[in-house]
N, C-alpha and C positions, 0 to 999 in steps of 0.2 A: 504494500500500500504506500502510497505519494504522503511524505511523510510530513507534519507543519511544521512550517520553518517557529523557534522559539522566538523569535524575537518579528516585528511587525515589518512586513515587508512592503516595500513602498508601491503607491497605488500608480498607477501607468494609463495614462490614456489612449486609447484603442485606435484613434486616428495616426497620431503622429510618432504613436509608442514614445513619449519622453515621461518621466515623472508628473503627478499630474500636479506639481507646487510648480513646474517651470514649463506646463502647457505652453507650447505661441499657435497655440491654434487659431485662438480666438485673433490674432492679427495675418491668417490668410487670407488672401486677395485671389479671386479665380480670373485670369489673364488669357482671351481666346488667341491662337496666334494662327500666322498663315503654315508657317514653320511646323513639321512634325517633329519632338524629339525624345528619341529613343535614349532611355540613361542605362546604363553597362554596368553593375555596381557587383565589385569582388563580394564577397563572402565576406571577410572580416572586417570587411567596411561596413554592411547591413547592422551590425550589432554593436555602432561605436556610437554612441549616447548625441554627441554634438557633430554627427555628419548630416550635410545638406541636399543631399537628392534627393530624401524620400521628401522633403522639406520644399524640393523647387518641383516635382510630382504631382505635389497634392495641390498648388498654385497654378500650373497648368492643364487644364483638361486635355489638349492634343499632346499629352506627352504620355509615355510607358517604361516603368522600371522593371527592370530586371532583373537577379542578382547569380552568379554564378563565373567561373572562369574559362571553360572550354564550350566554344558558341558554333563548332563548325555541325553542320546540320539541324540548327535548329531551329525546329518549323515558326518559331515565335518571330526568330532575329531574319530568318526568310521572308517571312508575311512585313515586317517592317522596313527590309529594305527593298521591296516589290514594287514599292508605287510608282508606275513612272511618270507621275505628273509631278512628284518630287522627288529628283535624284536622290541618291542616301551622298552624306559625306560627313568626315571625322574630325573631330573640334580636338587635335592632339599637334603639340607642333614638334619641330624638328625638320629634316632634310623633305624637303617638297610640300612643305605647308606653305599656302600662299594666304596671307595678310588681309581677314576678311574686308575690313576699312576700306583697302584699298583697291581689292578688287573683288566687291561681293560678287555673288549669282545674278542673276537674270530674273529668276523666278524661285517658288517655293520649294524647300528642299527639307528631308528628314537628315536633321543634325543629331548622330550621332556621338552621345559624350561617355567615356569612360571614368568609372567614379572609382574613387580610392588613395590609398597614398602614392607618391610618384614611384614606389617601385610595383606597388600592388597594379598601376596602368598600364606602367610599361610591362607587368608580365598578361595582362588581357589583350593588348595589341600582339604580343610577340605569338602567341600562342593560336593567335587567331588568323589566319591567313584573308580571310574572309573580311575583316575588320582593317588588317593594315592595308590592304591592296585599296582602300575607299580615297578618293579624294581627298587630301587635308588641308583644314583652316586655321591657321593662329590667329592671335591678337595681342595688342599690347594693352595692359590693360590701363587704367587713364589715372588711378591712383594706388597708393597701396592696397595692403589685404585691408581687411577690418576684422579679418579672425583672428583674435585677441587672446582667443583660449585655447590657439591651435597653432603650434609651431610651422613654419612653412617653408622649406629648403632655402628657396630665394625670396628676396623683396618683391621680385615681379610675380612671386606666384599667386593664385587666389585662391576661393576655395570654388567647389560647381556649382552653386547658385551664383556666385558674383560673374562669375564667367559667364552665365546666362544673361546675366543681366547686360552686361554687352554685347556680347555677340547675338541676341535677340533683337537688341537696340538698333543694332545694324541693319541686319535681316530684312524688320521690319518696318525700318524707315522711321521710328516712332521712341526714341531712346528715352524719353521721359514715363510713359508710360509703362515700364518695365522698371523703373526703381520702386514699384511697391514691392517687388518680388524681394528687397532687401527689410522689410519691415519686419517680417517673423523673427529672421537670420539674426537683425538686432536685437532683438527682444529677446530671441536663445541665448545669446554673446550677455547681453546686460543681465539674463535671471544668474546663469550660471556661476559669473563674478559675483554677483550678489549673494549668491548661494555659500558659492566657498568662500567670501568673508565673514556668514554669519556665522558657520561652522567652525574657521579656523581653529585650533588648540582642541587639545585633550579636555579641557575640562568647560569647553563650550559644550564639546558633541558627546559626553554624558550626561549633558545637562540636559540636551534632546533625549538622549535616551528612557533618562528619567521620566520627562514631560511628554511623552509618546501617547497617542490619539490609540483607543480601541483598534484593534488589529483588524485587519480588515483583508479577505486572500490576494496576490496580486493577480486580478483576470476583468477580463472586461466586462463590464457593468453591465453591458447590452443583454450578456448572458441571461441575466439575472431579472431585469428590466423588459424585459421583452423576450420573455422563454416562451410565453404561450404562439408566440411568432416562429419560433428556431424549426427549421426545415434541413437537415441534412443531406448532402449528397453525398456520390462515389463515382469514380468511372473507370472504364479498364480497356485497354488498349491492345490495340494489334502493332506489337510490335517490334522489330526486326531486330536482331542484335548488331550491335557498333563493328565496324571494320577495322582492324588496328590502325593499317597503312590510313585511312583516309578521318579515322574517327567520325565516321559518319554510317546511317544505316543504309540499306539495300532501297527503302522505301521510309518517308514518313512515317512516327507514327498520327494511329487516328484512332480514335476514339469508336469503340463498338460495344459496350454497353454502360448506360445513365442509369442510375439509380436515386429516389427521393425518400427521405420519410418526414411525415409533417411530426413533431413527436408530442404536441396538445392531442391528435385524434388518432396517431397510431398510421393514419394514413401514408399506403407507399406508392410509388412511382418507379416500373422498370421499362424501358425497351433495351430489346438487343438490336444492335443495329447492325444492318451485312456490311463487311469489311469493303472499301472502295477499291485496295489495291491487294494482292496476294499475299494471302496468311502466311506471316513470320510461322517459323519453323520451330516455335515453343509455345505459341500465345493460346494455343485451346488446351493444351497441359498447363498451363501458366493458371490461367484464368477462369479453368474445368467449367467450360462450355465447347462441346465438341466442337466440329467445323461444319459437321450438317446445321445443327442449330444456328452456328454462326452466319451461314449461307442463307439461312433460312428468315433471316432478320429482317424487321422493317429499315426502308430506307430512310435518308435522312429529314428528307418533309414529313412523313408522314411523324416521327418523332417529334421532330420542333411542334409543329399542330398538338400533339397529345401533351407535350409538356407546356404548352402557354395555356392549356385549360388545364392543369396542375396548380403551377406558380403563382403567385397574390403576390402584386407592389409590396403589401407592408411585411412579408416574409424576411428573415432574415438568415443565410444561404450558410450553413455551416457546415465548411468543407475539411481536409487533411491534407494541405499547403494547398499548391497551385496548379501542378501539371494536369489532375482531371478536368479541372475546369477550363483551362486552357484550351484542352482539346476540343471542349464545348462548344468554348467560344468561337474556335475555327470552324466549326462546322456550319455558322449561323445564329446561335444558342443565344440567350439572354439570362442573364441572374437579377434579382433584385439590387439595388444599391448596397443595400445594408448588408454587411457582410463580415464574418470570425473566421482568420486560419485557427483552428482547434491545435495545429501541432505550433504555430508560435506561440499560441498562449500556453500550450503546457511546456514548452520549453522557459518560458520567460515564469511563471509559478515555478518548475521545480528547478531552475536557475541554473539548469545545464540541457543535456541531452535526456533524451525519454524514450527513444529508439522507434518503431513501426508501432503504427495503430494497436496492431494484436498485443503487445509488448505494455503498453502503456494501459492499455484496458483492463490486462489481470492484475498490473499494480495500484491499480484503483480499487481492488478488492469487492466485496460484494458476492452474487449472486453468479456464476461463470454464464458469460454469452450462451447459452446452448440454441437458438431456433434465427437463423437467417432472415436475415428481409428481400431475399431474392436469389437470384437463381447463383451458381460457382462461390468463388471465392470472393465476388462483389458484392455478395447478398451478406454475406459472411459478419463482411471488412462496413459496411452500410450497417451492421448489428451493434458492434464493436463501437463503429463513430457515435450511432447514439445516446451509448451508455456513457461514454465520455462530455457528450454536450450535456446527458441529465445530472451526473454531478457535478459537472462545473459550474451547471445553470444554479444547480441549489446551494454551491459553496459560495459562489460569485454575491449571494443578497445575506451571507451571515457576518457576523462580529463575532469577537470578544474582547471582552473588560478587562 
């Protein structure tokens, strides 16, 4: 069983994930641009308290973060640099960057940014053939950093939001209009300082310890607030195994069977859906749904149609991270807005790793999963998810004294 932490673990806001005493939500600004851009964020940059992508993200609507190291085949970073009414090209400089000021584009383009520290970028470009062979733009930027709490190699460096904020400015013809996208960034930079001066010394920050608020789990409130809402999915894929030589697979993968359960009514949701391209050579072992069956599947309209008389606006879509839903999304699919990764919030509760659904469900103790909510291993793994959204949901609205 997921064990409580003794001491009060500090409450996180489910949007921006910072502590909820140094929120800058409340100073987001939604900024529409003509520019598409794609943000690249390493791994160990997602989980550093004061980084700004997920920060110039949630400021932009036509933008998409991503976070991960090795991007050659991947159907997400494909679909994003496809568009050809806006080229892709790379905001990374060095040998063959050309000087966006001086000689912007023509027209709208998907700017792709790599987010991290300068060796964590330089090893996403290196690694990605696919990323460095793009077009590249620098800039110089017009004053210092203003990250104050963030060491920076050089004076000319910035951090990816202020970068944004110019080379936006550029883009879009419009440089004033892009300095709210620095409002938050201030407000993180000002609470943080302010944070670790009121803390400073050993005998300030027992002094908090002493004077500490009802403990309260660290998970998002939504859970809790809106359970009679929580709707979980699952999906499972056809798909191909990685090539060494090319690290990429034979075929995309794609998504062949959606699974829902509403968990106020019990209410489930399955299609299996027939595979578009030739079944990978593990995926009906994998996923124990034969190949007849999987042959046998609705296609992809007639799904989307059964799942939009499913789904309700004020649903709130409680998945196990991102790739099922992903696949979803490619196919046409839509989720509600509101929305819980289940495996960040129990990684961010038990303040480390929690390993696979199946894993984290018997350390939650209880009752063992015995009856599926649907056909294979996804019916299984959809039983599993919902036992975890029903305690988090009931731990999410408790205290203690």
């Amino acid at each position: 069983m997921l064990s409580i932490p003794a001491f009060e673990p500090r409450a996180v806001c489910w949007r921006c994930h910072r502590p909820e005493r140094v929120c800058y939500c409340r100073h987001l600004t939604s900024i529409d641009t003509a520019t598409r851009v794609v943000l690249l964020q390493h791994p160990r940059e997602r989980d550093v308290a004061i980084g700004t992508a997920r920060m110039a993200s949630l400021c932009l609507p036509n933008s998409e973060l991503h976070v991960g190291v090795h991007w050659e085949g991947s159907p997400q970073l494909a679909r994003a640099l496809s568009d050809p009414a806006r080229p892709a090209a790379l905001l990374y400089p060095g040998d063959g960057a050309v000087d966006v000021a001086q000689h912007p584009p023509s027209g709208p383009i998907t700017l792709v940014v790599v987010d991290g520290t300068w060796w964590q970028a330089k090893k996403l470009v290196r690694e990605n053939p696919q990323i460095a062979a793009l077009p590249r733009y620098a800039f110089e930027p017009p004053s210092p950093s203003e990250y104050r709490i963030r060491r920076e190699p050089k004076e000319s460096y910035v951090s990816t939001i202020e970068a944004l904020v110019h080379v936006l400015g550029v883009l879009e013809g419009d440089p004033e209009r892009f300095a709210a996208l620095l409002l938050p960034f201030r407000a993180m930079i000002d609470a943080q300082i302010e944070h670790a001066q009121r803390l400073h010394g050993a005998r300030v920050r027992r002094a908090q310890l002493i004077e500490r608020k009802p403990w309260r789990p660290n998970l998002p409130v939504i859970l809790h607030e809106r359970a009679a809402d929580l709707v979980c999915v699952f999906g499972e894929a056809n798909a191909w195994p990685y090539r060494v030589e090319t690290r990429s697979p034979a075929h995309p993968d794609e998504l062949v069977q959606w699974l829902a359960c509403r968990l106020r009514t019990g209410e489930t949701f399955e299609r299996v859906i027939a595979p578009r391209h030739p079944l990978g050579p593990n995926t009906a072992g994998y996923i124990g749904i034969d190949a007849d069956r999987l042959a046998a599947g609705a296609n992809v309209a007639e799904t989307l149609h059964a799942w939009s008389a499913f789904v309700r606006p004020t649903d709130v879509v409680c998945s196990w991270g991102h790739y099922a839903k992903s696949l979803f999304l490619e196919i046409g699919g839509t989720v509600p807005r509101a929305q819980v990764d289940l495996r960040h919030a129990a990684r961010v509760f038990a303040k480390g790793s929690v390993g696979a659904i199946d894993d984290l469900s018997a350390r939650l103790g209880g009752a063992p999963v015995s009856a599926p909510l649907g056909t294979g291993r996804g019916g299984m793994r959809l039983a599993q998810l919902v036992e975890v959204a029903r305690h988090f949901a009931t731990l999410a609205g408790t205290s203690r004294p």
